[in-house]
C-alpha positions in Angstrom: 160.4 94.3 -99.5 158.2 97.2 -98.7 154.9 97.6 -100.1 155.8 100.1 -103.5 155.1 100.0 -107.2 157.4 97.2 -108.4 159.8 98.8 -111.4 161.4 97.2 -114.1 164.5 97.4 -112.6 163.8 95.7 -109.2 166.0 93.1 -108.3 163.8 89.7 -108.4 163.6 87.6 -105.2 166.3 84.7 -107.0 168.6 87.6 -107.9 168.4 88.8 -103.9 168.9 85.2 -102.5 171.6 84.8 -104.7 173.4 88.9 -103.9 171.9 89.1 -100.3 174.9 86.9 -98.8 177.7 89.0 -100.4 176.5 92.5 -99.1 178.2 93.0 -96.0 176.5 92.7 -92.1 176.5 94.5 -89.1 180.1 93.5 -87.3 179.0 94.6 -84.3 176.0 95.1 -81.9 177.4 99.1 -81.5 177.4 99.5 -85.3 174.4 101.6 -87.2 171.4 100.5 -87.6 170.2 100.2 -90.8 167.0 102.1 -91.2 166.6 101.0 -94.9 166.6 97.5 -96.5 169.8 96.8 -98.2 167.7 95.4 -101.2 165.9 98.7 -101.3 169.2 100.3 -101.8 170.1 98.1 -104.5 166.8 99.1 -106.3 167.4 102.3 -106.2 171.0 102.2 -107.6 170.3 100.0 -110.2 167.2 102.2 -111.2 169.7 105.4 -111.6 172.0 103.1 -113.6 169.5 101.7 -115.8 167.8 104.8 -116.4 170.1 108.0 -116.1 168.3 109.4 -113.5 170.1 111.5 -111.3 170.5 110.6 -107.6 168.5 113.4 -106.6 165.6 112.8 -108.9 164.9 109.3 -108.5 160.9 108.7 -107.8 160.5 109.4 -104.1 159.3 105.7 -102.8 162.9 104.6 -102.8 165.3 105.3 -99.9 166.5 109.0 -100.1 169.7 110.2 -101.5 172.1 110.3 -98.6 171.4 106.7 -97.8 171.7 105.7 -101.5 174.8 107.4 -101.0 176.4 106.5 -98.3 175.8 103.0 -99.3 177.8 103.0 -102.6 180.6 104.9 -101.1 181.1 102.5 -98.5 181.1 99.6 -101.1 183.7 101.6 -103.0 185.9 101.4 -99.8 185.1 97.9 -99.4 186.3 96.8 -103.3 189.0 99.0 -102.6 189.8 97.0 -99.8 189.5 93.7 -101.1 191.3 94.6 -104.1 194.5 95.6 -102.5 194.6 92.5 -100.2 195.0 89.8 -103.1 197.9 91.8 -104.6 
């Protein structure tokens, strides 16, 4: 975890051993590389959902917007996914 006031909110280090194997990996040496820690991401979501705060006006030591963004979209595809395939 990088080196920022710890809120609140923060995921604690059982909660990420325990989350951390269900987010998904990098399938393939050509995909993106991530330039900000999944759990950093999760912070910041959980933050805005605990709080209100808008996207765009969450404190500025957590990943910015587009990447917050990005990475709820794709776990909206990825539910979406996983929920048509059982049914």
């Amino acid at each position: 975890m990088s080196k920022r006031k710890r809120y609140p909110t923060d995921l604690t280090d059982t909660q990420w051993v325990r989350i951390e194997p269900h987010l998904p990996r990098r399938t393939s040496p050509r995909s993106r590389k991530r330039i900000h820690s999944p759990r950093e991401i999760l912070n910041a979501i959980l933050y805005a959902l605990r709080t209100g705060c808008p996207w765009r006006m969450l404190p500025h030591d957590f990943p910015p917007p587009p990447a917050q963004e990005w990475h709820v979209g794709a776990a909206e595809c990825s539910a979406a996914r996983g929920a048509g395939a059982g049914g």
